[in-house]
PyMOL Python script that loads the backbone (N, CA, C, O; Angstrom):
from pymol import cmd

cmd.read_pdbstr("""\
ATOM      1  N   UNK A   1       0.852  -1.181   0.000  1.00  0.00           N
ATOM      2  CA  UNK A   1       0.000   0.000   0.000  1.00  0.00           C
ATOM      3  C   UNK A   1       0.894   1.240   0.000  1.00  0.00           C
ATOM      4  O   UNK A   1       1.813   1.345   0.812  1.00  0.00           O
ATOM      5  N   UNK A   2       0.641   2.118  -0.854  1.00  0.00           N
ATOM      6  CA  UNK A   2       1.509   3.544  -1.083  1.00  0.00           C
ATOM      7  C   UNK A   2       0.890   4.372   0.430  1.00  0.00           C
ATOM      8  O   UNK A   2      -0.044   4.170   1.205  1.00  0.00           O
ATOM      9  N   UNK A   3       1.923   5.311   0.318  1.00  0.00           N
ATOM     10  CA  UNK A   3       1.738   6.607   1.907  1.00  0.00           C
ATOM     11  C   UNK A   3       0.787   6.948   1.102  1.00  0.00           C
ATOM     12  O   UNK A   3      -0.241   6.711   1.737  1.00  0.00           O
ATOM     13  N   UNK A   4       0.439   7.461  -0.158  1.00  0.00           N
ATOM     14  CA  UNK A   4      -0.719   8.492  -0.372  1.00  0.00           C
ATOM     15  C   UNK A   4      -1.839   8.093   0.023  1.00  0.00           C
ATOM     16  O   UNK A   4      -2.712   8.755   0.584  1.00  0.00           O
ATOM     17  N   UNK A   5      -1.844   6.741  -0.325  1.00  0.00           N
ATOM     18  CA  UNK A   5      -3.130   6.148   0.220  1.00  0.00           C
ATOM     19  C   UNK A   5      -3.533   5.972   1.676  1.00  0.00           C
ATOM     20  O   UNK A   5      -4.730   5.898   1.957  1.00  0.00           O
ATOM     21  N   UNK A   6      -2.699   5.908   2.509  1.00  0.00           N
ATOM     22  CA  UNK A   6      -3.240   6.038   4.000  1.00  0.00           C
ATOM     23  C   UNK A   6      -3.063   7.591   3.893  1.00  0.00           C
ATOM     24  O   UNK A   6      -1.917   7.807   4.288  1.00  0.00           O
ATOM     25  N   UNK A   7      -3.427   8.313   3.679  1.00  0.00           N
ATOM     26  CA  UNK A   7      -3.382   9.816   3.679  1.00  0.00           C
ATOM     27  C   UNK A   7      -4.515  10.408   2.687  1.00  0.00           C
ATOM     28  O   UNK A   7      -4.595  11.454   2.043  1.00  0.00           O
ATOM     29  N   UNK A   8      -5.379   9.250   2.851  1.00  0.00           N
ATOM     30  CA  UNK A   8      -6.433   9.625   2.073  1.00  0.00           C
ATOM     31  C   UNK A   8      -6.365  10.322   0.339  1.00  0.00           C
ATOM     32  O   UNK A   8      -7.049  11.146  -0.266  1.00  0.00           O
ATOM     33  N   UNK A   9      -4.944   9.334  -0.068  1.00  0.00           N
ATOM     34  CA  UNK A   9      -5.434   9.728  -1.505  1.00  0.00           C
ATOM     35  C   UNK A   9      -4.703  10.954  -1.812  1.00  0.00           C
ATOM     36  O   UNK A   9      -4.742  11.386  -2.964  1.00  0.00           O
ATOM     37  N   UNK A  10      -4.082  11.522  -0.963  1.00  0.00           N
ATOM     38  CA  UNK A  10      -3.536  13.289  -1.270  1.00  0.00           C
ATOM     39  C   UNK A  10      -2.308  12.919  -1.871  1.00  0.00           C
ATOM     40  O   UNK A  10      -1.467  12.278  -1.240  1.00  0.00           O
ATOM     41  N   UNK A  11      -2.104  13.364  -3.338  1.00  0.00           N
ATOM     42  CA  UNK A  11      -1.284  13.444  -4.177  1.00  0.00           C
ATOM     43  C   UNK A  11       0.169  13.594  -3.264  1.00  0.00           C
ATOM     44  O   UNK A  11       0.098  14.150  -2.168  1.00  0.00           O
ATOM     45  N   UNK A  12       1.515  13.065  -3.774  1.00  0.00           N
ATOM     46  CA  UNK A  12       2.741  13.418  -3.196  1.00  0.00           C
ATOM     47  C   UNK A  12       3.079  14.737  -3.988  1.00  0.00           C
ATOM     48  O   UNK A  12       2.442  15.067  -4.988  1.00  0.00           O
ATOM     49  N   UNK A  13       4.212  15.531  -3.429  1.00  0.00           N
ATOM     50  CA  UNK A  13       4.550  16.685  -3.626  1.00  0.00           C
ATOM     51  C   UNK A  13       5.240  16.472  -5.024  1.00  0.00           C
ATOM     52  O   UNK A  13       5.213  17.504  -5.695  1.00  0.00           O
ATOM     53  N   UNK A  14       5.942  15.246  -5.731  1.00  0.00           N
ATOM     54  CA  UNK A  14       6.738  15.283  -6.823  1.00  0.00           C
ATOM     55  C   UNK A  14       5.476  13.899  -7.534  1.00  0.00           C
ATOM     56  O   UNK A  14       5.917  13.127  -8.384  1.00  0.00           O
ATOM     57  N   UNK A  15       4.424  13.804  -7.201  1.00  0.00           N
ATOM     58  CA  UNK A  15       3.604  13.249  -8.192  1.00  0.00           C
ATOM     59  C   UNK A  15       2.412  14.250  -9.290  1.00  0.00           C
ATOM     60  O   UNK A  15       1.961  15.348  -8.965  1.00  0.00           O
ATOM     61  N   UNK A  16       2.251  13.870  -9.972  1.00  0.00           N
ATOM     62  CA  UNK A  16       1.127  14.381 -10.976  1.00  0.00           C
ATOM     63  C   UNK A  16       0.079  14.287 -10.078  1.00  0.00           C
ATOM     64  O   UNK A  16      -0.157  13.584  -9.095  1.00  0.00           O
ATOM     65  N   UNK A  17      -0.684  15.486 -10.874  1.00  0.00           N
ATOM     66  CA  UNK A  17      -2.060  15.854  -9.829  1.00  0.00           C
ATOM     67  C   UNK A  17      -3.015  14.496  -9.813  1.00  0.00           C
ATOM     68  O   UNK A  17      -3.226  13.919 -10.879  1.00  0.00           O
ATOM     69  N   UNK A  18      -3.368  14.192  -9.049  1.00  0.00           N
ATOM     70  CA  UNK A  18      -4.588  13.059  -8.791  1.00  0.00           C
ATOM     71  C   UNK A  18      -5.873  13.526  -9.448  1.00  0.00           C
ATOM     72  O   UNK A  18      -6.509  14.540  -9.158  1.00  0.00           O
ATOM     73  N   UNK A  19      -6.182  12.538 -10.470  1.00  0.00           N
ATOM     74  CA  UNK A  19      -7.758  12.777 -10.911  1.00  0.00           C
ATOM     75  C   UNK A  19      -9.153  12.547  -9.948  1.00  0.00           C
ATOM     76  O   UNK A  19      -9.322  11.349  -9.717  1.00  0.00           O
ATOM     77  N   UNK A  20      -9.808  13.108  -9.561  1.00  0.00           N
ATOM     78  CA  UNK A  20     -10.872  12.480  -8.694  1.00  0.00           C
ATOM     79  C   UNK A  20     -11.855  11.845  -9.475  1.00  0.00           C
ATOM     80  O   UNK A  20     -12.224  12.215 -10.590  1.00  0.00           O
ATOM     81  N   UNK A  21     -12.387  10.577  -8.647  1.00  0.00           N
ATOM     82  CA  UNK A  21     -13.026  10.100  -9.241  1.00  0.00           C
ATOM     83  C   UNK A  21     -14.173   9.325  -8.407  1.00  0.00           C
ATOM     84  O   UNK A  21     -15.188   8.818  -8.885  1.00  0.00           O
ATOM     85  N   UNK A  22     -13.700   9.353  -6.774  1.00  0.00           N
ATOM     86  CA  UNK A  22     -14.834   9.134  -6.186  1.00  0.00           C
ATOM     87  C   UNK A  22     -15.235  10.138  -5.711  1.00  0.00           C
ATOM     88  O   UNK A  22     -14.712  11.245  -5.846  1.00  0.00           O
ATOM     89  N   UNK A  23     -17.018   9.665  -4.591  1.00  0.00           N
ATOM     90  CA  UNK A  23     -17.485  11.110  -4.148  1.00  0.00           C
ATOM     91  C   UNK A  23     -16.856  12.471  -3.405  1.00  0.00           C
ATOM     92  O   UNK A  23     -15.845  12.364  -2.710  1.00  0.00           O
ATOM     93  N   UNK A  24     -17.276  13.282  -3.526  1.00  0.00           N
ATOM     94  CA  UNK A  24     -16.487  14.356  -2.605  1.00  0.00           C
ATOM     95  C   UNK A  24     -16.931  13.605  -1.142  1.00  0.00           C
ATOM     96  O   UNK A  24     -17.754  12.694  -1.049  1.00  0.00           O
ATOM     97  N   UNK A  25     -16.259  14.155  -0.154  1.00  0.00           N
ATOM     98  CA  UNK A  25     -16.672  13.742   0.989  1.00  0.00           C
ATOM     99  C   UNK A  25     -17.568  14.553   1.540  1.00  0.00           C
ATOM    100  O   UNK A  25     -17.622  15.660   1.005  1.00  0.00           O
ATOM    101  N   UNK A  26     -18.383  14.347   2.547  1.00  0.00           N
ATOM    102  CA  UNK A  26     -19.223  15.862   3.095  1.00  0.00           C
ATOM    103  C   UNK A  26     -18.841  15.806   4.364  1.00  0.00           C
ATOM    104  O   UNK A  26     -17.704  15.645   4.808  1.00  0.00           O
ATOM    105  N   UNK A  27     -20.507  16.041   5.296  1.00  0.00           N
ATOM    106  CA  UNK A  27     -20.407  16.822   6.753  1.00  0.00           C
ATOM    107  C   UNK A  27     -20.296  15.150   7.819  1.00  0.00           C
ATOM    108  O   UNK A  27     -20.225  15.163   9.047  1.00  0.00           O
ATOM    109  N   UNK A  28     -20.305  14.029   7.073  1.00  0.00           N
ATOM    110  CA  UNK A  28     -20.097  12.920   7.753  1.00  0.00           C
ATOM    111  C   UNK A  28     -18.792  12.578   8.039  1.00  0.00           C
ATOM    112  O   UNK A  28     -18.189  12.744   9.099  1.00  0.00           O
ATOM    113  N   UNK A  29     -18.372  12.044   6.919  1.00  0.00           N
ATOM    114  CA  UNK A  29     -16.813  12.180   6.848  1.00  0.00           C
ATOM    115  C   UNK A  29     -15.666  13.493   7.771  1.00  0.00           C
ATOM    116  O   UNK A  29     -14.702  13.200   8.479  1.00  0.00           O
ATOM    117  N   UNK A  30     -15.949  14.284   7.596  1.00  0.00           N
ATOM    118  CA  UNK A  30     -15.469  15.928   9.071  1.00  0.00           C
ATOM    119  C   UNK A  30     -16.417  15.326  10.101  1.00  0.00           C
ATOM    120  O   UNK A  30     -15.707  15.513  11.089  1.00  0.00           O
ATOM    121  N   UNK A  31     -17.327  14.837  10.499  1.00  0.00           N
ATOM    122  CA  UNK A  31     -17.538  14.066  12.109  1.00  0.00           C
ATOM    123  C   UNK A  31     -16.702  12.957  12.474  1.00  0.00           C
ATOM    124  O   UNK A  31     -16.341  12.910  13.650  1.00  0.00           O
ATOM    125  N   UNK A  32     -16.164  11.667  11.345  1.00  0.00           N
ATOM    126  CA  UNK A  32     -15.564  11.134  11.833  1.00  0.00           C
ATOM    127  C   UNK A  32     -14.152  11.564  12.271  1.00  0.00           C
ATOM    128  O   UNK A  32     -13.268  10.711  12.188  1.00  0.00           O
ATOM    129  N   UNK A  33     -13.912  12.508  12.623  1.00  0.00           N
ATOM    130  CA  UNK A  33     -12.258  12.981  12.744  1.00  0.00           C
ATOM    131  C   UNK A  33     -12.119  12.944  14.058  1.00  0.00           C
ATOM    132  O   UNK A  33     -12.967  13.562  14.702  1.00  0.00           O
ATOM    133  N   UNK A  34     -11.322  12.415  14.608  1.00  0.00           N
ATOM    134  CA  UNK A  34     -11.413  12.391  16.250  1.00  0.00           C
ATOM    135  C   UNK A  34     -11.245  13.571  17.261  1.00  0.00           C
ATOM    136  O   UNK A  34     -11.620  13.664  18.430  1.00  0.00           O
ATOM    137  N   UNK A  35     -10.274  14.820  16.112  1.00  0.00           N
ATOM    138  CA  UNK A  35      -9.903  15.933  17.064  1.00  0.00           C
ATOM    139  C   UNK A  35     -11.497  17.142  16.843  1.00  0.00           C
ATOM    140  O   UNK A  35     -11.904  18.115  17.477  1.00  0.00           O
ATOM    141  N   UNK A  36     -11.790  16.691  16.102  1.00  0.00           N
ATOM    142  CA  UNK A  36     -13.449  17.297  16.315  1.00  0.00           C
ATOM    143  C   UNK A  36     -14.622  17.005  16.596  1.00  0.00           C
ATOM    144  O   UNK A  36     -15.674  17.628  16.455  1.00  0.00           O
ATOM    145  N   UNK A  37     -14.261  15.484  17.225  1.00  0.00           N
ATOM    146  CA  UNK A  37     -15.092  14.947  17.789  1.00  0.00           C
ATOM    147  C   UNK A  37     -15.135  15.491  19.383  1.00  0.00           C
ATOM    148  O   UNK A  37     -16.094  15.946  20.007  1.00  0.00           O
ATOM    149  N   UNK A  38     -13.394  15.225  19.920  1.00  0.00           N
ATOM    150  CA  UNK A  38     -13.077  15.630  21.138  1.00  0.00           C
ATOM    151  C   UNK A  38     -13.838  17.328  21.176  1.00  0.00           C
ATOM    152  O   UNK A  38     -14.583  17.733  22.068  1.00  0.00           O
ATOM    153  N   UNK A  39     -13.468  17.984  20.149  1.00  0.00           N
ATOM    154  CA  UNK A  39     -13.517  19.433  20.512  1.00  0.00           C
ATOM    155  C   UNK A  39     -15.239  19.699  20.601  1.00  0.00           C
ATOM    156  O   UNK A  39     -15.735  20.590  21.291  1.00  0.00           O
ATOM    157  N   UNK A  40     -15.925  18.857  19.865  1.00  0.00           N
ATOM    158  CA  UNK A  40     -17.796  19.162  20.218  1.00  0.00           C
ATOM    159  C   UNK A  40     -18.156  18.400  21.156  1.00  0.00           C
ATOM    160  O   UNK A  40     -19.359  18.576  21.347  1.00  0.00           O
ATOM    161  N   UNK A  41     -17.472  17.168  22.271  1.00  0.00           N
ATOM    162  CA  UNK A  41     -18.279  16.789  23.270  1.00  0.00           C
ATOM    163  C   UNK A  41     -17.349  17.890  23.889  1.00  0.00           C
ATOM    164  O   UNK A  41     -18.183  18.782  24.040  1.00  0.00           O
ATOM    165  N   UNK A  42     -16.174  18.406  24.342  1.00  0.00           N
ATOM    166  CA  UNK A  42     -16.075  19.194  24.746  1.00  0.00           C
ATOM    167  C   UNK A  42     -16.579  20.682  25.511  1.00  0.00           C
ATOM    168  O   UNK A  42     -16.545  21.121  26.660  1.00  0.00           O
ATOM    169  N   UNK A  43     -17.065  21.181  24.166  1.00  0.00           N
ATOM    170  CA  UNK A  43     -18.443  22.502  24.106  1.00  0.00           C
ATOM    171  C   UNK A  43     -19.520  21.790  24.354  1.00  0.00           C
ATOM    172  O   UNK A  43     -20.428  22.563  24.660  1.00  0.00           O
ATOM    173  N   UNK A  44     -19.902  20.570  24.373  1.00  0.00           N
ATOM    174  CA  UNK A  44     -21.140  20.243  24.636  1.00  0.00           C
ATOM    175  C   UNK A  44     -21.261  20.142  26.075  1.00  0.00           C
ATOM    176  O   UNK A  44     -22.235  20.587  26.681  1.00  0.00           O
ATOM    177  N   UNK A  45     -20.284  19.562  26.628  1.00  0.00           N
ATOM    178  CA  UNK A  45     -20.262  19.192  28.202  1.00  0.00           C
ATOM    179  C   UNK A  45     -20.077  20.586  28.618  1.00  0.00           C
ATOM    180  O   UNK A  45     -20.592  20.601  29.736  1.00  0.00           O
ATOM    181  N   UNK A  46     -19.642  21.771  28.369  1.00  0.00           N
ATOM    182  CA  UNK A  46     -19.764  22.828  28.636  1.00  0.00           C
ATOM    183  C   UNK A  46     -21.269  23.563  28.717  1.00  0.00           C
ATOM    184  O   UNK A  46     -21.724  24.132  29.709  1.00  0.00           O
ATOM    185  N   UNK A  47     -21.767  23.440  27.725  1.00  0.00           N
ATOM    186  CA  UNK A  47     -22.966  23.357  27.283  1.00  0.00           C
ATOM    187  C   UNK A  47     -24.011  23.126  28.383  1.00  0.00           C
ATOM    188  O   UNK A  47     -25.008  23.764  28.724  1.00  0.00           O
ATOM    189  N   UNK A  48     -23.239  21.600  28.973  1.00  0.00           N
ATOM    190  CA  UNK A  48     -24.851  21.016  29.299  1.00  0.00           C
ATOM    191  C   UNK A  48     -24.672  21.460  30.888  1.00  0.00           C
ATOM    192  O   UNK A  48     -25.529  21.655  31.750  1.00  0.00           O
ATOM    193  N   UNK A  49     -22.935  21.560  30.947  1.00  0.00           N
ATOM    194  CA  UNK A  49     -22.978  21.703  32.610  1.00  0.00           C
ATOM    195  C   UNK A  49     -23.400  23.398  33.057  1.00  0.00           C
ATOM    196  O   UNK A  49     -23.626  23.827  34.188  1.00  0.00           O
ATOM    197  N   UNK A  50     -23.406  23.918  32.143  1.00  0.00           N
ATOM    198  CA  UNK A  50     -23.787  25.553  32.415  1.00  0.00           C
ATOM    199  C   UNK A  50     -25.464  25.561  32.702  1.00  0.00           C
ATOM    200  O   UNK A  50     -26.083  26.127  33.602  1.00  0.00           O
ATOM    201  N   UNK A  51     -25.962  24.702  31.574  1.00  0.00           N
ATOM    202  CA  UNK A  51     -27.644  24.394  31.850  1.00  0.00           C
ATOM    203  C   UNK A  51     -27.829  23.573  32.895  1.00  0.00           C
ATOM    204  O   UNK A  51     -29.018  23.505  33.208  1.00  0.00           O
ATOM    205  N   UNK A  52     -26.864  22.703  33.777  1.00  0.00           N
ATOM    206  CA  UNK A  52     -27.600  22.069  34.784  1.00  0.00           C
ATOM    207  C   UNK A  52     -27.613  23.239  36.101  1.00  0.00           C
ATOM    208  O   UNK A  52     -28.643  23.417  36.752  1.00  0.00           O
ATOM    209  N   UNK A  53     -25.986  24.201  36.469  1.00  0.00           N
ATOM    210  CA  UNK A  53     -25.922  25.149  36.749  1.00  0.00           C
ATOM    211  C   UNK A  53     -27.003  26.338  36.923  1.00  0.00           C
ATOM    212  O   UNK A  53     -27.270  27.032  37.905  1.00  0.00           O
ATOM    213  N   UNK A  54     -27.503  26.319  35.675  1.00  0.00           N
ATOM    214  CA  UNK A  54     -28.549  27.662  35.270  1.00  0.00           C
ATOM    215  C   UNK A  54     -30.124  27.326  36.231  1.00  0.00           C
ATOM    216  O   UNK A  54     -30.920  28.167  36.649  1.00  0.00           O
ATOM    217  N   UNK A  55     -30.189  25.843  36.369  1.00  0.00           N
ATOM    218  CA  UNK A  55     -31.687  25.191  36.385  1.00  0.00           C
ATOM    219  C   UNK A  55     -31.315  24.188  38.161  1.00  0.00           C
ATOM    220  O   UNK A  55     -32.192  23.961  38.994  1.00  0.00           O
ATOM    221  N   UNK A  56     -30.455  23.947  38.242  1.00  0.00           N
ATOM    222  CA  UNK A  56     -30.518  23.850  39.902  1.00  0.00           C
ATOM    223  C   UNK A  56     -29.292  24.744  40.747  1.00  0.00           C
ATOM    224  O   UNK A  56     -28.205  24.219  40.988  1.00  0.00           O
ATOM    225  N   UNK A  57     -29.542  25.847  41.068  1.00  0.00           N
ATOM    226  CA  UNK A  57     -28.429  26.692  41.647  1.00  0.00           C
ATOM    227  C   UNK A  57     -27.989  26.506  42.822  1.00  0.00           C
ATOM    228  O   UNK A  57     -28.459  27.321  43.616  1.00  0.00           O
ATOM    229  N   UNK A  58     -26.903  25.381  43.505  1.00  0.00           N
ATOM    230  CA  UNK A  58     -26.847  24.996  44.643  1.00  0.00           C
ATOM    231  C   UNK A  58     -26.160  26.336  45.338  1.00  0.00           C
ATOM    232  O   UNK A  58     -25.925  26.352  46.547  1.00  0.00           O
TER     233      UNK A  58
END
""", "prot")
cmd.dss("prot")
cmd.show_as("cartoon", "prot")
cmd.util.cbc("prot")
cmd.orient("prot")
């Protein structure tokens, strides 16, 4: 298996441009990424702990 290919296909710097030929990727493919996965439960747990905060004020 070539590096380009675990690198999703991204042309090397001294290869010819890559033709595309499968789908573009969309908004599924950018969820599976792990460092933006971390970064939205992140804001979310922020999120939810400000609303538990807001709604029982010990």
């Amino acid at each position: 298996m070539r590096a380009a290919a675990l690198r999703h296909d991204l042309p090397e710097m001294n290869d010819e441009p890559a033709e595309i030929t499968d789908e573009p990727r969309g908004c599924l493919f950018a969820l599976s990424q792990p460092p933006l996965m971390f970064f939205l439960a992140f804001v979310g747990t922020l999120i939810l702990l400000t609303a538990v905060h807001d709604l029982y004020r010990w």
